[in-house]
C-alpha positions in Angstrom: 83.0 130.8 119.8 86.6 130.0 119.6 89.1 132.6 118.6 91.3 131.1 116.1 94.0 133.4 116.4 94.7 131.9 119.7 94.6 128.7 118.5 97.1 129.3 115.8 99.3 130.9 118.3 98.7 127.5 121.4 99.7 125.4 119.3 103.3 126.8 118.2 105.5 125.3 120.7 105.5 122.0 122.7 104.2 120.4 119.9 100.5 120.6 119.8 97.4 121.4 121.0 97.0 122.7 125.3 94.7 120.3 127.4 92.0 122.7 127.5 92.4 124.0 123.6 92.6 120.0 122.8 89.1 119.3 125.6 87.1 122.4 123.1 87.9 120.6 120.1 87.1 117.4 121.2 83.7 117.8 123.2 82.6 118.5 119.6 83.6 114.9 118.5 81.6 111.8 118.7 83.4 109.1 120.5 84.4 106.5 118.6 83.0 103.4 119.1 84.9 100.4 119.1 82.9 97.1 120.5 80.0 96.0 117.8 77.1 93.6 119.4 79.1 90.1 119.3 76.3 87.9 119.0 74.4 89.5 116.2 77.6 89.8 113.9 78.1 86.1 114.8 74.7 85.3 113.8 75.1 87.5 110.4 75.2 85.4 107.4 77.5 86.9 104.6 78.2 86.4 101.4 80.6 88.7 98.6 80.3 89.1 95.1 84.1 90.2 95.1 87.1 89.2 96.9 86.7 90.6 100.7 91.1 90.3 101.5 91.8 92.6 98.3 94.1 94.2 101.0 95.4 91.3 101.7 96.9 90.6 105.7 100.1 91.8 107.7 101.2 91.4 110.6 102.8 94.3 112.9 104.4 95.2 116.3 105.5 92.3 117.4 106.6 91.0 121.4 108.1 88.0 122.8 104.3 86.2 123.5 102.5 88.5 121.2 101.9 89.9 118.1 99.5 92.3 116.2 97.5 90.5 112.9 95.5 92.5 110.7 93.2 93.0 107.6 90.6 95.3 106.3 87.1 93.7 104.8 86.8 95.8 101.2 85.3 93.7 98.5 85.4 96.9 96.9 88.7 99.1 97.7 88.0 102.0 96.2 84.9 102.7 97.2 84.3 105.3 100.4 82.9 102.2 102.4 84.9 99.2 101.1 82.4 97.8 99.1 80.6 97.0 102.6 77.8 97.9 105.1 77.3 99.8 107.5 77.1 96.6 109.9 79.7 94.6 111.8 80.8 91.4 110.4 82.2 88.6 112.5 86.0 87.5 111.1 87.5 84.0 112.3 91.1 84.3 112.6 93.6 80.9 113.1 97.6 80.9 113.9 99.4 77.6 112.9 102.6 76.5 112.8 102.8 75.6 109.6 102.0 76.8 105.9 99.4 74.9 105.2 97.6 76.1 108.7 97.3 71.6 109.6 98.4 72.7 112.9 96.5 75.2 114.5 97.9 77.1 117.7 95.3 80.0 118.3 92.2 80.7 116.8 89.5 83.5 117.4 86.6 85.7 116.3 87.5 89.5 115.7 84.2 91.5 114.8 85.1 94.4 111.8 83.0 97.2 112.4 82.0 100.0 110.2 83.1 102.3 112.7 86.7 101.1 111.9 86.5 100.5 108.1 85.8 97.2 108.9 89.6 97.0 109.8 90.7 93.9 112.4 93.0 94.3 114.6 94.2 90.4 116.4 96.4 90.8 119.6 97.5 87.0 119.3 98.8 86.5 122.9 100.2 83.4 124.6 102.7 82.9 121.9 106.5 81.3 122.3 109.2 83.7 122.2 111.2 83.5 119.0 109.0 81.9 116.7 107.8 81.6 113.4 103.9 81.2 112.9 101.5 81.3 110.0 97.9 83.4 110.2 94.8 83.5 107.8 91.4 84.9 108.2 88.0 83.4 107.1 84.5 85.2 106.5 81.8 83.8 105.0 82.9 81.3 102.2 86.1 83.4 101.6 89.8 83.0 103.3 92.4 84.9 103.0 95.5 84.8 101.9 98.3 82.8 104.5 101.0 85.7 106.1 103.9 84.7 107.9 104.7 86.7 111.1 106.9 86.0 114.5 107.6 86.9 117.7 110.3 88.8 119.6 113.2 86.7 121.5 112.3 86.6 125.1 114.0 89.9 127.2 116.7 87.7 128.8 118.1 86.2 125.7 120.9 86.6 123.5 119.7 86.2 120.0 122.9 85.7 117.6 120.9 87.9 114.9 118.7 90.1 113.3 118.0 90.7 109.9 115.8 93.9 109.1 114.7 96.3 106.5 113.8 99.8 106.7 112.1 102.0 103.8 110.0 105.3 103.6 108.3 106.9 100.6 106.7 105.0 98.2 104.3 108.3 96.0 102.3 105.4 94.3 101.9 107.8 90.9 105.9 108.2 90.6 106.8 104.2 90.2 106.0 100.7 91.0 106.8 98.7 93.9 109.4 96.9 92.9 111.6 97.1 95.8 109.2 95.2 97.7 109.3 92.3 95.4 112.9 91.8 96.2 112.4 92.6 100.1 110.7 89.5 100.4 113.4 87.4 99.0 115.7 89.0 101.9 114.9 86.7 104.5 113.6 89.1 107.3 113.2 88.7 110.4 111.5 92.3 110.6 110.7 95.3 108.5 110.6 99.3 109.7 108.3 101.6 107.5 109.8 105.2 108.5 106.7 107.0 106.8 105.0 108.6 103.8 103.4 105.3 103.3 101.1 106.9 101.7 100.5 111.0 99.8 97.8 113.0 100.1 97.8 115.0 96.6 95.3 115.0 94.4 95.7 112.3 91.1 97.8 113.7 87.9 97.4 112.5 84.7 101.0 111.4 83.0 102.1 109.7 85.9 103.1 105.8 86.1 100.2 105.5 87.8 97.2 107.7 88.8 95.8 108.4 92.3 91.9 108.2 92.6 90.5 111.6 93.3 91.7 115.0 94.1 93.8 116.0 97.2 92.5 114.2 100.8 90.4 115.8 103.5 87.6 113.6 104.8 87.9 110.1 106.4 86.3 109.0 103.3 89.4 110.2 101.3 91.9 108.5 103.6 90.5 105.3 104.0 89.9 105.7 100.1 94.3 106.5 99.2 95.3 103.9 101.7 93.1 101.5 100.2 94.6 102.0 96.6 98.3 102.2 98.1 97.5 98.2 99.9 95.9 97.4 96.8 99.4 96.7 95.6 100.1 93.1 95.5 103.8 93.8 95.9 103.4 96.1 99.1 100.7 93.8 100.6 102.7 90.9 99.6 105.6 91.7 101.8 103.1 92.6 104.4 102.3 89.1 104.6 106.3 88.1 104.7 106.8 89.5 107.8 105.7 91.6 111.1 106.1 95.6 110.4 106.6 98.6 112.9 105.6 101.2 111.1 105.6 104.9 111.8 104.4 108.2 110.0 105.7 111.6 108.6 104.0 113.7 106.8 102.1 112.6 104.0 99.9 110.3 105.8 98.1 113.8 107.0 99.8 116.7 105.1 103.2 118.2 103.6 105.1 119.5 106.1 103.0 120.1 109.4 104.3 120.5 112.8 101.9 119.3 114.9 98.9 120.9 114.8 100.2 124.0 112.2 100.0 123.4 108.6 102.6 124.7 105.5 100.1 127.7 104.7 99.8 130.9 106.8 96.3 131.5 106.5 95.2 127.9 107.5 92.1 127.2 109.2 93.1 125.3 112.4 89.8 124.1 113.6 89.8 122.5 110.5 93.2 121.4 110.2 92.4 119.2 113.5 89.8 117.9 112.0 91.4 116.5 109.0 94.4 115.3 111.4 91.7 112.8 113.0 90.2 111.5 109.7 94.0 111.0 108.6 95.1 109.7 112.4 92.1 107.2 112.3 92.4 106.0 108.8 96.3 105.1 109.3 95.1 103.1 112.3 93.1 101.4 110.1 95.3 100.8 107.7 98.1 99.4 109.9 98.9 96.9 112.6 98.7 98.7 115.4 97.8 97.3 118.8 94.6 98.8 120.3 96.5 101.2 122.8 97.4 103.2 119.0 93.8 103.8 118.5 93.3 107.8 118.2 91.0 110.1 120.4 90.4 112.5 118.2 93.0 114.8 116.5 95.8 112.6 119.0 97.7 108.9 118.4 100.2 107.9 120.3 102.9 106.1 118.2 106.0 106.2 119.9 106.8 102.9 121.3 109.5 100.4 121.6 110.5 97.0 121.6 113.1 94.5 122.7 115.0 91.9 120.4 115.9 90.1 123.8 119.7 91.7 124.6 120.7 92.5 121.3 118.6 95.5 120.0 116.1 97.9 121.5 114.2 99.5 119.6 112.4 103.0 119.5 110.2 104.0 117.1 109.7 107.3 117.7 107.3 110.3 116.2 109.0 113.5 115.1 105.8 115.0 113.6 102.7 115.2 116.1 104.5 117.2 118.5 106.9 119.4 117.1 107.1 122.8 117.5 106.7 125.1 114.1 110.0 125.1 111.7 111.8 128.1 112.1 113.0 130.8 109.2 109.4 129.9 108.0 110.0 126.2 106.8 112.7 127.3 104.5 116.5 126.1 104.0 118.8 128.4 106.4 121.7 128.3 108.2 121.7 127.2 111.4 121.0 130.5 113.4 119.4 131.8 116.6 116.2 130.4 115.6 117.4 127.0 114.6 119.0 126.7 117.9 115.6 128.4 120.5 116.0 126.1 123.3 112.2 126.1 123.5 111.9 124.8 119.8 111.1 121.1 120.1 110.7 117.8 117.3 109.8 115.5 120.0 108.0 117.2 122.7 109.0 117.3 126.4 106.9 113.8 127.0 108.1 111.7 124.6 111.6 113.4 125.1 111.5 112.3 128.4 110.3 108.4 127.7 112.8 108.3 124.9 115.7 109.2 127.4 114.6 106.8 130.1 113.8 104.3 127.4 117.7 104.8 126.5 119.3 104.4 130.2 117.2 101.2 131.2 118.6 99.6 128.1 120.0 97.0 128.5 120.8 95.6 125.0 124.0 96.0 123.1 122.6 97.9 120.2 120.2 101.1 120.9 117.9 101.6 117.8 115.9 104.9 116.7 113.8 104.5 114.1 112.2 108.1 113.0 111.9 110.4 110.0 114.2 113.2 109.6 117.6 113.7 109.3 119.8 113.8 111.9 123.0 115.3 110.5 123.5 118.9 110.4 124.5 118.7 106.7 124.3 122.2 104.9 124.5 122.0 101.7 126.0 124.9 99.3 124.8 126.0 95.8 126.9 128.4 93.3 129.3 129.6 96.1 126.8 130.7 98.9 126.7 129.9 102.5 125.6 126.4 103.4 122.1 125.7 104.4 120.6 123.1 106.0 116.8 122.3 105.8 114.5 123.3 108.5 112.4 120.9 108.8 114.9 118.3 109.4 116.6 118.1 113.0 119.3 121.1 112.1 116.1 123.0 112.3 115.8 122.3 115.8 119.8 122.0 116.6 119.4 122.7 120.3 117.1 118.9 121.6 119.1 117.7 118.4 122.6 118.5 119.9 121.1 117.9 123.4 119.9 114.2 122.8 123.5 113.6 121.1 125.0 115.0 124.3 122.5 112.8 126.6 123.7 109.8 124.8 127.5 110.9 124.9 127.3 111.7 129.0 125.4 108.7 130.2 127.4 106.3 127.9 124.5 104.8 125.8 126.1 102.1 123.8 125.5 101.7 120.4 123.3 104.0 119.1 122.0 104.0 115.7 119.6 106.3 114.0 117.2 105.0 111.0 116.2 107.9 109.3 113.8 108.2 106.0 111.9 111.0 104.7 114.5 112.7 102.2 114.6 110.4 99.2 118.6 109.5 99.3 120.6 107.5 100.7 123.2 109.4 103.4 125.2 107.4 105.5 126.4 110.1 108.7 129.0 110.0 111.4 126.9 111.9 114.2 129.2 114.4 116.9 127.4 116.6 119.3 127.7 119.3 116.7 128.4 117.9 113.4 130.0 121.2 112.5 132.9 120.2 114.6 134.8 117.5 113.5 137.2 117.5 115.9 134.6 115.9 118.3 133.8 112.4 118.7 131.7 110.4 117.0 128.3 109.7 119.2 125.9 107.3 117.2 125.8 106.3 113.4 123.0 107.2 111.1 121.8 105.1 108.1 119.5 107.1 106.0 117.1 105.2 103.2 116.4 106.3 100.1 112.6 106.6 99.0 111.0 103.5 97.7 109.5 104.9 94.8 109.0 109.0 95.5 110.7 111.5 92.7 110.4 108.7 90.6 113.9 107.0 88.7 117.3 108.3 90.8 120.7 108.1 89.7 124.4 107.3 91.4 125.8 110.7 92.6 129.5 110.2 93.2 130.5 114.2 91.9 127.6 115.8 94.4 128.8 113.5 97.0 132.6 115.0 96.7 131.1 118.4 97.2 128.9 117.5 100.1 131.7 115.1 101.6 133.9 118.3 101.4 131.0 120.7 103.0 130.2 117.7 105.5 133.2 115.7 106.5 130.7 113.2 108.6 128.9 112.3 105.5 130.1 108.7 103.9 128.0 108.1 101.4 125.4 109.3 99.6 122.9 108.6 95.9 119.9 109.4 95.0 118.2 105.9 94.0 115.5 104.7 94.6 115.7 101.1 97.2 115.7 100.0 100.5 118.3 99.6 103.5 118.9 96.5 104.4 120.6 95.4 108.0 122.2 92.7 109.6 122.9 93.3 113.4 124.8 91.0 115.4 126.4 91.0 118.9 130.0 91.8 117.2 128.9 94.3 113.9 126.1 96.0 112.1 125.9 95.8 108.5 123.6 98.2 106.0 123.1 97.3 102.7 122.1 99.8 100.5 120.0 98.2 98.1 118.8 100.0 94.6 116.3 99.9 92.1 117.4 101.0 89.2 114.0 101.3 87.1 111.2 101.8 89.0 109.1 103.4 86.2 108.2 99.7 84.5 108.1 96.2 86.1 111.4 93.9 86.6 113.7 96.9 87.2 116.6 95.3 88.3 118.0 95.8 92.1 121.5 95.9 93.2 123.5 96.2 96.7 125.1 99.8 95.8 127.0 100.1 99.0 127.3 98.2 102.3 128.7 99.8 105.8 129.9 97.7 108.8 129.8 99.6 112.3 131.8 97.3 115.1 130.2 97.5 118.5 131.7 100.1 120.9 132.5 101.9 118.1 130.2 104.6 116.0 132.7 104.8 112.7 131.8 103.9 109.8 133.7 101.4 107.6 132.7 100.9 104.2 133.3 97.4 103.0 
């Protein structure tokens, strides 16, 4: 019988779960099956009373001769199994060149099995670098909607641009999507989703809108929320625009966790892992992820990267699965001894490691880390008291924080730039070493988005951002929103756009660019235009 007290206290540090806690765990798991028999699926005759694409397509983690394209059969969303069953269907999938899909480059058969919600996952390979290309699927009588997607430049080139958009947060109860009904006017070559795509509470009444059922435990459940969040035709409308990377924080499992240690002390670990795998393997789903993303168990790896030939690489990183617990018991705190325990960790000493190789084989002119949680050590002060930061940010683990900023300061990293969601405003930081001393140099530049749609209508916040400019001398800007970020990155400059909602609570809110920043290359400082 396992003793749970000595899995509580395993998993505290590095991140997670020991090899042999992690093997106990998972003998009792089935294995999750992932090949259905092709011929009989192909043979299978279907037919759907209701539209099978109510999810719509997207299109995700794109390469130079690759990308990911995906859907989800569920005639009937909100239903535990889709609407479908428990059978594997054979899905034709076609990419053109063109719109109307006259001139067809690659075509296949994906089979959706029940094991994966009926989820497909196309790796479209043997593409041209650089491209543009349109995708559909057929099943049965029904097609799907057309989504545009495209491929990386080749390693070797030297792309003149990119034009991205990053976003986080979007509670479906506390607004509409809105923002995403101007991202896809934006002319994107890309989009980053920094996490809390979707929230696991349980549906209030009063709301904008409702979630179905009470808080998510069970795969059921998951595949249930993410299946009412892509029911959206705004968000899965700019799926279709263009390819995603997304990443998670917190919300697509539970508020707060560190790995494998949830926000309440008398938690029930065995069970918390559990849950972690129904919530791991329903985001797989639910996103287009390449095959090597698909979970074992309570694990997924999702840090990854990705070259825009020489101009921007880009790391997409996970500061959730393998943290170590937040110290001064999750709660705001100056940054003391426990803040700064060398052995505290966000990233884990693996994807530490992989994330400061990925950074000196580099080659491009603009370094990119895409993540969750703030970077600058901002504390913020309330009714004359000591400034506090929040723990579960990276001030909560100041010592990696300070020591990846020194890594990128000693081995002369060009160009770093940190994407940060997670805290539902916009910040725009000046990162130093130690952000408490000014007198430093600036390292990188962070750009931090505001939440699509979570804590519902924001507002500008010029007097708070006086007193937390004063507090935080490395903080440029700051509001509290609701919008998007978006960027323009050229070999010379890279531009943010802070773009707002300003009603989020009823359709046709009207969007603005609040506040743009231009960064030069070879030089971190921000300049507001």
């Amino acid at each position: 019988m396992l003793d749970l007290t000595k899995i509580a206290e395993a998993v505290r540090y590095e991140g997670g779960l020991s090899r042999r806690l992690f093997l106990s765990y998972t003998a009792g798991l089935a294995a999750l099956p992932l090949l259905a028999q092709r011929t009989s699926a192909a043979d299978r005759k279907v037919t759907f009373s209701d539209n099978p694409f109510s999810l719509g397509v997207a299109s995700g983690d794109p390469a130079s001769r690759s990308v990911v394209l995906w859907t989800r059969l569920a005639p009937k969303p909100l239903e535990p199994q889709g609407g479908m069953s428990p059978e594997p269907i054979a899905v034709k999938w076609e990419l053109a060149d063109d719109e109307a899909m006259t001139k067809i480059v690659k075509q296949g058969t994906a089979i959706a099995t029940p094991q994966l919600a009926h989820s497909v996952h196309v790796e479209a390979r043997g593409l041209e670098p650089d491209r543009w290309y349109f995708y559909r699927f057929h099943v049965g009588d029904a097609v799907s909607p057309v989504g545009r997607t495209r491929t990386l430049p080749a390693a070797d080139a030297s792309p003149d641009r990119l034009r991205f958009a990053f976003a986080s947060c979007q509670h479906y109860e506390t607004g509409l999507y809105t923002a995403y009904e101007h991202m896809a006017k934006d002319d994107l070559d890309l989009v980053f989703h920094l996490g809390d795509y979707i929230y696991e509470g349980p549906g209030k009444a009063g709301k904008v809108r409702q979630h179905v059922g009470p808080e998510i435990h069970s795969l059921s459940d998951y595949r249930v929320r993410h299946a009412q969040y892509r029911s959206d035709p705004l968000l899965h409308g700019m799926h279709a625009v263009c390819p995603w990377f997304v990443t998670w924080d917190d919300h697509e499992f539970d508020n707060n966790y560190a790995a494998a240690i949830s926000e309440e002390a008398d938690f029930n670990p065995v069970a918390f892992l559990e849950r972690r795998a129904n919530a791991y393997q329903a985001y797989y789903e639910a996103m287009p992820l390449r095959r090597q993303q698909i979970p074992q168990g309570a694990d997924m790896q999702l840090y990854r990267k990705a070259s825009y030939g020489q101009l921007a690489e880009l790391m997409i990183l996970d500061t959730r699965q393998y943290r170590s617990d937040q110290p001064n018991g999750d709660k705001h705190s100056v940054i003391n001894d426990e803040a700064l325990n060398p052995h505290s960790t966000m990233l884990g000493s693996k994807q530490r490691g992989w994330l400061q190789t990925s950074l000196l084989t580099s080659e491009a002119t603009w370094n990119v880390l895409a993540q969750q949680v703030m970077m600058g050590m901002a504390a913020i002060a309330r009714s004359g008291v000591e400034g506090k930061s929040s723990m579960d940010q990276w001030p909560g683990y100041a010592h990696e924080r300070m020591a990846l900023m020194k890594f990128i300061q000693e081995r002369q990293i060009p160009n770093a730039v940190v994407l940060t969601g997670d805290i539902h405003s916009n910040w725009a930081n000046e990162l130093r070493v130690d952000d408490r001393k000014q007198d430093e140099p600036v390292v990188a530049t962070e750009f931090v988005g505001t939440s699509i749609t979570s804590g519902g209508n924001g507002k500008q916040t010029p007097e708070y951002f006086l007193l937390l400019h004063g507090a935080n001398p490395f903080v440029k800007y700051h509001s509290s929103e609701r919008g998007y970020v978006r960027c323009t990155v050229t070999p010379e400059n890279w531009t943010s756009d802070y773009i707002a909602v300003e009603d989020v609570t009823k359709p046709g809110g009207n969007v603005v660019t609040r506040m743009s920043f231009v960064v030069e290359a070879g030089n971190p400082a921000l300049h507001k235009i």
